[in-house]
C-alpha positions as CSV (number, residue, x, y, z in Angstrom):
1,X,166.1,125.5,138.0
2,X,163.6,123.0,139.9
3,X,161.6,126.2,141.1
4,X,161.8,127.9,137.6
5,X,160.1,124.8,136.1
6,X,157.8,123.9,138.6
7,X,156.3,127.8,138.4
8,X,156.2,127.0,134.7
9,X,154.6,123.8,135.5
10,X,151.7,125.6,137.3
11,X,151.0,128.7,134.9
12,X,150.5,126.1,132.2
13,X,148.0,124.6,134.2
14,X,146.0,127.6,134.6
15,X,146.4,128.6,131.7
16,X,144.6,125.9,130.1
17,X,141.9,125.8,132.7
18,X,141.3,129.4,132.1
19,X,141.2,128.6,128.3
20,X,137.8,126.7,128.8
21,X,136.4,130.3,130.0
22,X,138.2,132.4,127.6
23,X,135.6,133.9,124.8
24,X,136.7,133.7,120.7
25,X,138.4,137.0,119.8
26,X,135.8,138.2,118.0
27,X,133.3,137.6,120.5
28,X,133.3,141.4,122.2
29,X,133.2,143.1,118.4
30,X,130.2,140.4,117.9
31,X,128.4,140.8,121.4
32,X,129.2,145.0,121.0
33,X,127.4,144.5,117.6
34,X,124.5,142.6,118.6
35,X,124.0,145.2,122.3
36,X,123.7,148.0,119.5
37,X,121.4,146.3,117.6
38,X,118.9,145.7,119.9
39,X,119.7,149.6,121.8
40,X,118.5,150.5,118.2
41,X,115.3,148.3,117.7
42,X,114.9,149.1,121.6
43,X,114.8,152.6,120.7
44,X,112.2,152.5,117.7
45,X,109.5,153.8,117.4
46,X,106.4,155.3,115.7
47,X,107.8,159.0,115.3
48,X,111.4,157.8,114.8
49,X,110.1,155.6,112.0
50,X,108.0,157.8,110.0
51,X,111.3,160.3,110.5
52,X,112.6,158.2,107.9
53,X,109.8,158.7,105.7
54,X,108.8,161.9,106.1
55,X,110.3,165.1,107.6
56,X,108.9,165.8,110.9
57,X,107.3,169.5,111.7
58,X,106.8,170.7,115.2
59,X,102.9,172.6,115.3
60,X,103.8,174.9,117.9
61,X,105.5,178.2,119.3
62,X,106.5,176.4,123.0
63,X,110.1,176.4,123.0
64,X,110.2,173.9,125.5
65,X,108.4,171.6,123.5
66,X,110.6,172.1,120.2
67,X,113.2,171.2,122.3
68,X,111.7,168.0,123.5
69,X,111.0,166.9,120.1
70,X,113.8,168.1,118.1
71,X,112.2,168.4,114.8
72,X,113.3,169.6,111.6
73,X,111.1,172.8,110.6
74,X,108.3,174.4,112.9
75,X,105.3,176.0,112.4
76,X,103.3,178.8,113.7
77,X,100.4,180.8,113.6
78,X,98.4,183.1,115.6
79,X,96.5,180.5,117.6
80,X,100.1,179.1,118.9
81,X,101.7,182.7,119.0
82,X,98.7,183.6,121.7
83,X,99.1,180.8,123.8
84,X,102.9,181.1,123.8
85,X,102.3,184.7,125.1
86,X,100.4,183.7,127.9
87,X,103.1,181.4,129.1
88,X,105.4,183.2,132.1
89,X,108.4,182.3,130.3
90,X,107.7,184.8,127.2
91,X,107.0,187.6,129.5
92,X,110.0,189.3,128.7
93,X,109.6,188.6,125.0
94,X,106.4,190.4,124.9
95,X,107.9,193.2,126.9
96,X,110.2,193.7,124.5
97,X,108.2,193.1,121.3
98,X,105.9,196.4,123.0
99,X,109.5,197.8,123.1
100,X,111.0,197.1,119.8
101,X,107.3,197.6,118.2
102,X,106.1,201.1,119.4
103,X,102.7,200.4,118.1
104,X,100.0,197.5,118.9
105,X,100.2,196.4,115.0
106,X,104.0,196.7,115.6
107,X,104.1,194.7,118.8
108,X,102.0,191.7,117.2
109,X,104.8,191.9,114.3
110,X,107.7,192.3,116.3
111,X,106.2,189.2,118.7
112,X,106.1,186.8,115.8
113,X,109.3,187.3,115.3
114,X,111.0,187.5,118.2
115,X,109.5,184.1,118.7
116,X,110.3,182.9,115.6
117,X,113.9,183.8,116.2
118,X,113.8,181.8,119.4
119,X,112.9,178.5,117.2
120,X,115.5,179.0,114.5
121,X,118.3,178.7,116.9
122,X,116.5,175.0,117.5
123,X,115.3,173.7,114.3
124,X,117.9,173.7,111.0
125,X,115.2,174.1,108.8
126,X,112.4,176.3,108.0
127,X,110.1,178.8,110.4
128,X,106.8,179.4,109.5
129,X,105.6,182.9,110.1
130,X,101.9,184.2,109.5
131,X,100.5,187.5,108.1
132,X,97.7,188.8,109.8
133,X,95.1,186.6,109.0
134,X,92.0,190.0,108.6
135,X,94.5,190.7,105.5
136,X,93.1,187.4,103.7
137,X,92.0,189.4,100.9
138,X,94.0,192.0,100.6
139,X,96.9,191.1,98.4
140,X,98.9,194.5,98.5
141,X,98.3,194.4,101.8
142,X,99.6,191.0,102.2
143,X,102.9,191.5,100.4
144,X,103.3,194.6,102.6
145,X,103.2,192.7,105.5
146,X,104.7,189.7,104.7
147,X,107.9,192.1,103.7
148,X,107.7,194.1,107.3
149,X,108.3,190.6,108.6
150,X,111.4,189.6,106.8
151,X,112.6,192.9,107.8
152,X,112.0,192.3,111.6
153,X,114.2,189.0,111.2
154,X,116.9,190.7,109.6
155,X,117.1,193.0,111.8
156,X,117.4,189.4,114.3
157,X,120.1,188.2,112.1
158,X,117.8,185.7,110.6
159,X,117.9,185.3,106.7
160,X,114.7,185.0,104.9
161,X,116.1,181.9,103.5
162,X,115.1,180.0,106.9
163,X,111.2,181.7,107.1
164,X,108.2,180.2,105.7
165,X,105.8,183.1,105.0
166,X,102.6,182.2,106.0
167,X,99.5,182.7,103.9
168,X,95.7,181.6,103.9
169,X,95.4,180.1,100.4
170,X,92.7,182.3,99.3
171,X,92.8,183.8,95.9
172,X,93.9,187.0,96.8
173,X,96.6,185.4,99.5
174,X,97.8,183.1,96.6
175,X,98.3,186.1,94.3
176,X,100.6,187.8,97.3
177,X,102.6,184.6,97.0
178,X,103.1,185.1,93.6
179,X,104.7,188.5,94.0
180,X,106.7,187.4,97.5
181,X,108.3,184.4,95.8
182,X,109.4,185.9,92.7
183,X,111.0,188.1,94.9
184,X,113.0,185.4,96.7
185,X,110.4,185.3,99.9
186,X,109.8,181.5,100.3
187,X,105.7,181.2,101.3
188,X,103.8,178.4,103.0
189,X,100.0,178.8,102.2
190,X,97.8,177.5,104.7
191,X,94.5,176.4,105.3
192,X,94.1,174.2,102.2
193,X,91.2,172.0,102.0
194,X,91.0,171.6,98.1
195,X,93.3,170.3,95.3
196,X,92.5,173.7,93.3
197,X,93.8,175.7,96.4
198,X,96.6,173.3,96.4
199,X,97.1,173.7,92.4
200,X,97.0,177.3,92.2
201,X,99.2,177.9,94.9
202,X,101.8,175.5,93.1
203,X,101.1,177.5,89.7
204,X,101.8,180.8,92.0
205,X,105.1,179.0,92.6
206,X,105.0,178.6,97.0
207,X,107.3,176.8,98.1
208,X,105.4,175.0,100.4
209,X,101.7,174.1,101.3
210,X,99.9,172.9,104.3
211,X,96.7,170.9,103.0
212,X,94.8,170.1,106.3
213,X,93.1,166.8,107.7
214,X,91.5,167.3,110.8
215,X,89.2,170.2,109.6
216,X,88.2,168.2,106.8
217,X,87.4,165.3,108.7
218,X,85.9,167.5,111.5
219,X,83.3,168.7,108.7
220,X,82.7,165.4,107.3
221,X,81.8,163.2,110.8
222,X,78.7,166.2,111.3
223,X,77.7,165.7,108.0
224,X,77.2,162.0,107.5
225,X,76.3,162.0,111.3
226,X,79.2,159.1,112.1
227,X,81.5,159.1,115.0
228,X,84.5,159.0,112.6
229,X,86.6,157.3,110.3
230,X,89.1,154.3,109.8
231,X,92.4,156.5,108.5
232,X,92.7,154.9,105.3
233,X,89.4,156.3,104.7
234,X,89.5,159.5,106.6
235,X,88.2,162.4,103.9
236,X,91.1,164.7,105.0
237,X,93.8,161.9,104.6
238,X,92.2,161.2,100.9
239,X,92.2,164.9,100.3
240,X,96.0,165.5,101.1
241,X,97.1,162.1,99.2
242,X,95.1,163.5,95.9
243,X,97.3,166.8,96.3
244,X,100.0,165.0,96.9
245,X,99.7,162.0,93.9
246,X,98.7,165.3,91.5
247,X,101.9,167.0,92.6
248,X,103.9,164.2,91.9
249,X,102.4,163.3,88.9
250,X,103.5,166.5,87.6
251,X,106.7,167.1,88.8
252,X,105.6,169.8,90.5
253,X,108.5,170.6,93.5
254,X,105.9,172.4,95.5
255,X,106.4,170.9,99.2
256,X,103.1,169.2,100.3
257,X,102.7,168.9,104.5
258,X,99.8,167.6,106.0
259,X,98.7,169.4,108.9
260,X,96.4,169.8,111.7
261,X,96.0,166.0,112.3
262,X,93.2,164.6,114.8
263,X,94.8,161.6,115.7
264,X,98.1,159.7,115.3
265,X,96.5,157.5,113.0
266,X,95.9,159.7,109.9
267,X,99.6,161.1,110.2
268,X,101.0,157.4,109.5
269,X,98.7,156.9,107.0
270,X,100.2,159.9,105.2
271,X,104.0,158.3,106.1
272,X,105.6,159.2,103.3
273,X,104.7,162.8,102.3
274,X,107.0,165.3,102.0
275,X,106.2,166.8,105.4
276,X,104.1,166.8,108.3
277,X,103.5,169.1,111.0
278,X,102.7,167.8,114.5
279,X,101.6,169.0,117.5
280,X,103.2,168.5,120.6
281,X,100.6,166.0,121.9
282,X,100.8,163.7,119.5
283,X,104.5,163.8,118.6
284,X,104.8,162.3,122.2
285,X,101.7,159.6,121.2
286,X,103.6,158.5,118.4
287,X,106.6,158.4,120.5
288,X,105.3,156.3,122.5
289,X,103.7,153.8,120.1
290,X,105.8,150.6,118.6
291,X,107.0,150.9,114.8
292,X,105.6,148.2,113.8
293,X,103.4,148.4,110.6
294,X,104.9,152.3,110.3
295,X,105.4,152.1,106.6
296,X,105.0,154.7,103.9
297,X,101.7,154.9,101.9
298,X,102.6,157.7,100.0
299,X,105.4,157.6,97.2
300,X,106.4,159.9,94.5
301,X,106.8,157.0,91.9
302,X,103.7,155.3,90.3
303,X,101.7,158.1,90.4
304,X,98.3,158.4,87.7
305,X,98.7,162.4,86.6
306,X,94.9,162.5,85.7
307,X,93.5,165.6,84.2
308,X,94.4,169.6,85.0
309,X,92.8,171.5,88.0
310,X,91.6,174.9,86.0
311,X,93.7,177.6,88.6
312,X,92.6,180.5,86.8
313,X,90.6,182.9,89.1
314,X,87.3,182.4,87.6
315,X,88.1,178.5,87.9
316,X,89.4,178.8,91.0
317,X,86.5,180.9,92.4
318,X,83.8,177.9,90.7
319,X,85.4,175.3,92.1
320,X,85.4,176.7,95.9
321,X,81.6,177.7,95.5
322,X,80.8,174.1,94.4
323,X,83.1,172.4,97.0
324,X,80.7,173.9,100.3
325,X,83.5,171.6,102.6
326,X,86.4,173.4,101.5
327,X,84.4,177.1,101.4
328,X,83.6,176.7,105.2
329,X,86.7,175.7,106.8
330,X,88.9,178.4,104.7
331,X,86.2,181.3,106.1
332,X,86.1,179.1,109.5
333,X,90.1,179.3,109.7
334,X,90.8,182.5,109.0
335,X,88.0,184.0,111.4
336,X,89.1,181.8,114.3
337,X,92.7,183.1,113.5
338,X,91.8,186.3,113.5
339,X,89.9,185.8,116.9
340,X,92.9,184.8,118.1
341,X,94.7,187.7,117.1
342,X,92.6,190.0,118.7
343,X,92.8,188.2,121.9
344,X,96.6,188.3,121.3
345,X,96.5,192.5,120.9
346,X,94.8,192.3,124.6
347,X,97.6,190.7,126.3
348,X,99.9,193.4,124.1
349,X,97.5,196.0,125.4
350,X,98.0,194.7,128.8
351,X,102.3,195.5,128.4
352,X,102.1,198.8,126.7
């Protein structure tokens, strides 16, 4: 009995020393709270903030970098579909697009696709896919194409729900995605550097458009002879809010996605469109900066609808001759595209 109590004697006397070093209850829920909270703020940053804001597009055709990124939609066009090509580790997809394609147009066709595939297995959202850029102004031609394509991908297993037809947003390419969408083909139109562009596309019901910035900017810096521009004044971030505020304005549902950005610093001025589309390069710049300031400048509420862009074809066709900017860099695109293409049928060439 002496032992019993002289045992209970000592564990109470432990006990209470302990108790000076033993934390509240809630402590570990509280300290577990706080550790996630600054894992969290730790892990900010520039692109994880504008994700918020804006869905995030990957600008390329390198799996590898999709993958790296993990964005929503992706992008391509013939620029990004060569380069891919020349990469060792689409060897075997060019083999078999000569395969599956029989013919050089059918190769370039099958290509695109195959490639496309590839990224739909890695994004959720949409793949954008480009017609042959030399059928700018061909709309028959256009539609023709565009429908070979969504063929190819069902044959894949792909559903045309998840491809983004891509089309230069000329008048005749605009008129194709008139036809495509009312046939349930969902269209991006591309190389838009002008709210009538953006407009008439909307009026021809596309699903989505890609207004660039760089270009824009590009033409502007060798015209007034300056190095460049702060990005709240950059003439290609002005040019893709404007679309944006008149879409808005309006109602319109046409998706607006800034594209071929310069710098990080007009993409998070344009936080808060509906989407952007990045390039590798500077999805890792912005991965790498603090979010800090990262806040949207572009909202669908509050905005001033302003008068009615004129998107009939003689309006259209005025307003691109008196807008020399916006006339340039559509012709530039399309023949640097098309350059690109034909450098893409020589590595083809090279398999068959």
């Amino acid at each position: 009995m002496q032992r019993s109590v002289s045992i209970l004697l000592v564990f109470l006397l432990v006990a209470r020393f302990a108790s000076s070093f033993i934390l509240p209850s809630n402590y570990a829920n509280n300290a577990f709270r706080v550790m996630t909270k600054r894992k969290a703020t730790d892990d900010a940053n520039a692109l994880s903030t504008l994700s918020t804001y804006t869905t995030i597009v990957a600008d390329t055709g390198d799996i590898s970098a999709i993958k790296a990124h993990s964005p929503t939609d992706a992008t391509t066009n013939p620029s990004l579909i060569y380069k891919a090509a020349l990469l060792p580790a689409y060897g075997k997809t060019v083999e078999e697009a000569v395969e599956k394609g029989k013919t050089l147009e059918g190769a370039l066709d099958w290509l695109s696709c195959l490639i496309g595939k590839e990224i739909s297995e890695l994004v959720p959202g949409y793949v954008s896919t480009e017609v042959d850029a030399r059928l700018s102004f061909d709309t028959d031609a256009t539609v023709a194409k565009a429908r070979t394509l969504i063929s190819i991908y069902e044959q894949l297993g792909v559903p045309k729900s998840r491809i983004l037809i891509k089309i230069a947003a000329t008048w005749e390419g605009i008129q194709a995605c008139r036809v495509l969408e009312a046939e349930g083909v969902t269209c991006n139109l591309t190389l838009i550097f002008s709210l009538v562009q953006a407009a008439a596309c909307a009026d021809a019901g596309a699903t989505l458009i890609s207004p660039f910035v760089g270009r824009i900017m590009d033409w502007h810096k060798k015209a007034s002879g300056v190095e460049g521009f702060e990005a709240k004044d950059d003439p290609g971030v002005k040019s893709v809010t404007r679309i944006y505020n008149y879409f808005k304005a309006r109602g319109i549902t046409t998706i607006c996605m800034g594209a071929s950005f310069r710098n990080a610093g007009e993409i998070l001025e344009l936080c808060g469109c509906d989407r952007l589309t990045i390039s590798p390069k500077l999805l890792t710049e912005l991965e790498a900066m603090p979010s800090e300031g990262v806040v949207p400048h572009l909202s669908p509420t509050g905005c001033t609808k302003g008068p009615d862009v004129d998107t009939s074809e003689a309006g259209f066709r005025w307003a691109m001759n008196e807008d020399a900017m916006a006339t340039e860099k559509l012709a530039e695109g399309i023949r640097g595209f098309a350059r690109d293409l034909e450098k893409l049928e020589e590595v083809i060439k090279g398999k068959m």
